[in-house]
C-alpha positions in Angstrom: -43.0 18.2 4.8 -41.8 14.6 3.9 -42.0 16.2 0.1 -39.7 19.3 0.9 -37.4 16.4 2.6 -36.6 14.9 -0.1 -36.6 17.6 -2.4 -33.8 19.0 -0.4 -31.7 15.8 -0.7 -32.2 15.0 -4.4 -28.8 14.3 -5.3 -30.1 13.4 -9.5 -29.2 10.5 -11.8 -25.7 11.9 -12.4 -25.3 12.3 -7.9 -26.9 8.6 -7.8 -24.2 7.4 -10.7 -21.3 9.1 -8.9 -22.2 7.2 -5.6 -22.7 3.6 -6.9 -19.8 3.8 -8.8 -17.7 5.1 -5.2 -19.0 2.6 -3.8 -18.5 0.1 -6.5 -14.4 1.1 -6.1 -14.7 1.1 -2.7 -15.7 -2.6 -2.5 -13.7 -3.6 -5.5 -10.6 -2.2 -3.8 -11.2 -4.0 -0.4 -11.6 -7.3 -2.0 -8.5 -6.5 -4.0 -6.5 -5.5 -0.5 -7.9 -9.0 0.9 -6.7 -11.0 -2.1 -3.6 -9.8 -1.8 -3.0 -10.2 1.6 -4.1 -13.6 1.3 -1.5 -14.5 -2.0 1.7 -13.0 0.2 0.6 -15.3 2.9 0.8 -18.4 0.6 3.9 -17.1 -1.1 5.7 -17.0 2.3 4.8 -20.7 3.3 6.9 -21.4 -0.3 10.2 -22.9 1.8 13.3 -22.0 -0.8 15.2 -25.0 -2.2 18.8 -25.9 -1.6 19.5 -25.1 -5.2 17.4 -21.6 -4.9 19.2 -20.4 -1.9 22.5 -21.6 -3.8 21.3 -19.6 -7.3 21.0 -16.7 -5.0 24.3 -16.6 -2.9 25.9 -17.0 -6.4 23.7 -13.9 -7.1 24.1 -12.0 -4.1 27.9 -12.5 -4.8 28.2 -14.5 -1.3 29.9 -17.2 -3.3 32.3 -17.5 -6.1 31.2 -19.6 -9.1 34.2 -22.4 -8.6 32.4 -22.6 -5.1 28.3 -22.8 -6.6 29.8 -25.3 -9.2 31.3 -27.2 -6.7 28.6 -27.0 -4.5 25.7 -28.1 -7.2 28.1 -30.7 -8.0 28.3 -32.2 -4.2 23.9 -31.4 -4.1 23.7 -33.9 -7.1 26.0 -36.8 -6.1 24.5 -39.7 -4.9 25.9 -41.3 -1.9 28.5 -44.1 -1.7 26.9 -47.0 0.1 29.6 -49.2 2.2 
């Protein structure tokens, strides 16, 4: 009886192959998804810059260049000291 069991379930090498490797992708891809997740939530604790949000208004068109150069200029100026 245990012999007609197993008989009846004998998937062969090429069955055994197929599984290991689903199972094989199925792992990789769930360590891959949790990698992931876990980069995106580092890359949003990345606060921008002044001059990053500045490159991108000038990108975004929100400001005029006269404006970004004259911006940039007042970001780098040191302060007078009385």
């Amino acid at each position: 009886m245990v012999l007609a069991y197993w008989q009846m379930h004998d998937m062969g090498a090429g069955g055994w192959l197929l599984m290991t490797l689903g199972w094989v992708l199925i792992v990789g891809l769930l360590i891959w998804a949790m990698l992931s997740l876990a980069r995106r939530r580092d890359g949003d604790r990345h606060a921008a810059t002044a001059r990053e949000i500045l490159d991108r208004r000038l990108a975004d068109g929100a400001i005029s260049v006269e404006e970004y150069e004259r911006l940039n200029d007042a970001m780098h100026a040191k302060p007078a000291h009385p």
